[in-house]
C-alpha positions in Angstrom: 0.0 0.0 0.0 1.1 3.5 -1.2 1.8 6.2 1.4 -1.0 8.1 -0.5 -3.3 4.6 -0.1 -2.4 5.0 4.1 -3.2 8.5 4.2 -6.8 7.8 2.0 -7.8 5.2 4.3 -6.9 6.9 7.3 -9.3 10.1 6.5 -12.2 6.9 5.5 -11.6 6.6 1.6 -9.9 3.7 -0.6 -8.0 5.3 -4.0 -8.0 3.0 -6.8 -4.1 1.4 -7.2 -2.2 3.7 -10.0 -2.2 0.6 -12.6 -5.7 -0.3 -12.0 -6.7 4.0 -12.6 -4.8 3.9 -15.9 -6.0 0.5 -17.1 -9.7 2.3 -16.9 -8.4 5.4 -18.9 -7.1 4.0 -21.3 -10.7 2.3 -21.8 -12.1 5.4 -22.0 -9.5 6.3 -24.3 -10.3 3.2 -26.5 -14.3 4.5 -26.4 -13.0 7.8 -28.0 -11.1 6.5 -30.3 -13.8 4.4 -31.8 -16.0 7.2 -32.0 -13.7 9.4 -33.4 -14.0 11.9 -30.9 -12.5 15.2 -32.6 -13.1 17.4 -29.7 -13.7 16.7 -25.6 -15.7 19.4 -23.7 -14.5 19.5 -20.1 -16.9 20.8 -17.4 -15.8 21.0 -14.1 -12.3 20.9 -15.2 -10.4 21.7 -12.2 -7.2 22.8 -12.3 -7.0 20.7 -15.3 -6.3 16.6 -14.2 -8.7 15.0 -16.8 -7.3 17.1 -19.7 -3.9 16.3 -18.9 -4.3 12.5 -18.4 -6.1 12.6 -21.7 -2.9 13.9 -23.3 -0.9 11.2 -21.4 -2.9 8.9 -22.9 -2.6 9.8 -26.2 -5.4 11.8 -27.1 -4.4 14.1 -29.7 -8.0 16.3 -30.4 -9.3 19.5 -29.1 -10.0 20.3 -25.2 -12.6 23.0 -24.3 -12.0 23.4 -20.9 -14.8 25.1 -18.6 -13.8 25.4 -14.6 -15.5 28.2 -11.8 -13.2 27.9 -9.3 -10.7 31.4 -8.8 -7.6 29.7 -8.1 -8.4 26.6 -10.2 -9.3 28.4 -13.4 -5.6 30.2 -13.0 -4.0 26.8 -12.2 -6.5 25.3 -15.6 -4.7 28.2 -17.6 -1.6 27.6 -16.9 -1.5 23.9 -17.8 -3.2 24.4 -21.0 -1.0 27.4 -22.3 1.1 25.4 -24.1 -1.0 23.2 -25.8 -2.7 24.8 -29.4 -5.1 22.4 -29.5 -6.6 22.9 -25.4 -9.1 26.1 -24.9 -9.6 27.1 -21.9 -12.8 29.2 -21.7 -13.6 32.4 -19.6 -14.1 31.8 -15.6 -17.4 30.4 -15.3 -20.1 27.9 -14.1 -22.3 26.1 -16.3 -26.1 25.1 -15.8 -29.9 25.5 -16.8 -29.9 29.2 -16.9 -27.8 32.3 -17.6 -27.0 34.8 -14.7 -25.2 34.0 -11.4 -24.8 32.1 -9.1 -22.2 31.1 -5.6 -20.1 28.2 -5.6 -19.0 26.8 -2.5 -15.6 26.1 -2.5 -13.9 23.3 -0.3 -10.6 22.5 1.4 -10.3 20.1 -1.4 -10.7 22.1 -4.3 -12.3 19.2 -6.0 -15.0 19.0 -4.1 -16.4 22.0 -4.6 -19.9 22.6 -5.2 -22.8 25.0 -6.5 -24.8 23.0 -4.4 -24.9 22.4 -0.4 -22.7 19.5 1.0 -24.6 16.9 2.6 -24.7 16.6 6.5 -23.8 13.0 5.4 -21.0 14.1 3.3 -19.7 17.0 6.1 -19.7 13.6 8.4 -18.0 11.1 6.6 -14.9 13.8 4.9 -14.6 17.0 7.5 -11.6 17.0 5.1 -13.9 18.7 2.4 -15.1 21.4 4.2 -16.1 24.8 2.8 -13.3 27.3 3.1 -15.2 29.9 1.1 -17.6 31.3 -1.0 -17.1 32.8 -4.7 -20.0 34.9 -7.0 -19.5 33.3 -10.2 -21.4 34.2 -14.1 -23.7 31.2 -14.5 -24.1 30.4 -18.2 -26.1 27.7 -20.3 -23.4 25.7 -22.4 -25.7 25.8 -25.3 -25.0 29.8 -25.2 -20.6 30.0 -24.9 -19.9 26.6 -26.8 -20.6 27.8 -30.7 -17.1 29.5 -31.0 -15.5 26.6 -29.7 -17.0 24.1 -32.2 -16.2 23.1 -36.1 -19.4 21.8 -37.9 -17.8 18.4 -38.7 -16.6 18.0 -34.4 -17.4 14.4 -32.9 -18.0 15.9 -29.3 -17.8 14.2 -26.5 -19.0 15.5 -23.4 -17.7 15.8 -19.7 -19.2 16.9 -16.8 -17.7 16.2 -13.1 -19.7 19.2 -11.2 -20.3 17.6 -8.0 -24.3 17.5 -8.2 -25.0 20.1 -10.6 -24.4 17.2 -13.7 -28.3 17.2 -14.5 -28.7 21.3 -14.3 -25.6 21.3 -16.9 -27.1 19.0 -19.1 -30.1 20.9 -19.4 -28.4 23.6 -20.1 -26.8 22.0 -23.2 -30.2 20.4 -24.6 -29.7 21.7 -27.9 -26.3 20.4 -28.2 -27.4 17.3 -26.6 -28.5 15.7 -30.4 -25.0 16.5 -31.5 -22.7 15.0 -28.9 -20.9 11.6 -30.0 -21.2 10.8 -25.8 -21.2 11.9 -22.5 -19.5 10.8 -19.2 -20.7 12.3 -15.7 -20.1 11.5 -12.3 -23.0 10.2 -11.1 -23.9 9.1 -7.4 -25.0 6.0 -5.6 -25.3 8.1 -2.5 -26.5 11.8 -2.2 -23.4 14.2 -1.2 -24.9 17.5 -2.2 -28.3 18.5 -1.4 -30.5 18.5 -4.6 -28.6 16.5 -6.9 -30.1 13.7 -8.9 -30.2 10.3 -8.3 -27.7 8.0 -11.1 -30.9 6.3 -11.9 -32.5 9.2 -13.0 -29.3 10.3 -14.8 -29.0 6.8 -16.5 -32.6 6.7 -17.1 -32.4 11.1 -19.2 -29.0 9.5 -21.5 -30.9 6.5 -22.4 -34.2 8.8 -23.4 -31.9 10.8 -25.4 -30.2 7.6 -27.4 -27.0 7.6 -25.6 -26.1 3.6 -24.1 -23.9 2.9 -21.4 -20.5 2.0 -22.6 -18.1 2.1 -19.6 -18.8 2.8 -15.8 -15.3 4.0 -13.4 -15.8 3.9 -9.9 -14.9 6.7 -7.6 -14.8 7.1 -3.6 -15.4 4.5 -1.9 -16.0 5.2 1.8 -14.8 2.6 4.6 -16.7 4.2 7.0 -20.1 3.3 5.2 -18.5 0.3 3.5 -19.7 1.9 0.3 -18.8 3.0 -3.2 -19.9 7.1 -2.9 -19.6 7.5 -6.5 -19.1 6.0 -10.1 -18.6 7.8 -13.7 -20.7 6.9 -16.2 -19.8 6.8 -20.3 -22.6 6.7 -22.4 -22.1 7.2 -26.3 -25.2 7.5 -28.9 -26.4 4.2 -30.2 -25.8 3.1 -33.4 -22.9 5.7 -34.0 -19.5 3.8 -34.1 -17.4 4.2 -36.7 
């Protein structure tokens, strides 16, 4: 076991083995590949982890990067700089409505949220607590993504927003048709208040034509003896190339 494995389980959480976390990326990688995925849409990008493990992996298309957070969106600019083919857009959150809106913003930057943490969540990681509070632009992703876009893109879709995955989604309904696939975080247990169930979120993809083509799994938490989290790829039906 990894110091980083000791420390994990000590704060209650269980981090997938470095091998194993790769062997599941370069899945995902695979699923791109088939598609032909021209150009990846990150939302909730963080300080820019899933852009860069892409890279790492060999993905070779266009990254629009889209990430709330102050400090984050600074860090998300500076990893991207010297890449041509990675965008990183303007400072902002993205969700069913334009105007504005406060994200919460926790110890680990990660975890931070448009929506409330949990009491269940504030039990099982104190490590995640909120540190501050930032006013942020709230857009709809159907109205800042054109000028990011070619007419012939296969776009794939990625949302890791800590419960706000279904508000971002209906904010990109008309791009919805459009999108080679999607992958979200999705959660077997509720850590923000008001975020959708993955049922519900399996059950909107498959209404729309998308099919489940790979599932990740995230925290699991030894206090509960259970998985927290999972991400979810779903890529439209009948599409493969």
């Amino acid at each position: 076991m990894t110091l980083a494995q000791r420390l994990a389980r000590r704060l209650g959480y269980d981090l997938i083995p470095r091998a194993k976390a790769r062997l599941l990326q370069a899945q995902l990688i695979a699923v791109l590949e088939r598609f032909g995925v021209s150009c990846v849409i990150d939302v909730g990008a963080n300080a820019g982890q899933y852009g860069l493990t892409l890279r790492e992996l060999g993905y070779q298309g266009r990254l629009v990067s889209f990430e709330p957070q102050a400090a984050a969106h600074r860090q998300l600019e500076r990893e991207a700089a010297s890449d041509p083919r990675w965008q990183v857009a303007p400072r902002m959150a993205l969700g069913e409505r334009d105007g504005e809106a406060l994200i919460e913003v926790s110890a680990e930057s990660d975890m931070s949220s448009l929506l409330p943490q949990s009491a269940l969540l504030r039990q099982v990681s104190p490590s995640s607590r909120i540190v501050a509070r930032e006013a942020v632009r709230l857009a709809r992703l159907d109205g800042v993504i054109g000028p990011y876009l070619k007419p012939d893109d296969a776009i794939f879709l990625k949302i890791d927003t800590q419960g706000y995955e279904a508000q971002v989604l209906a904010g990109g309904s008309l791009l919805l048709p459009r999108l080679a696939g999607v992958q979200l975080e999705m959660p077997l247990v509720r850590c923000y208040d008001g975020e959708r169930d993955f049922r519900d979120l399996i059950d909107d993809l498959t209404a729309a034509g998308f099919s489940p083509f790979l599932f990740m799994p995230g925290y699991f938490e030894r206090k509960l003896a259970r998985q927290l989290q999972v991400d979810g790829v779903f890529m439209r039906a009948g599409d493969e190339r």
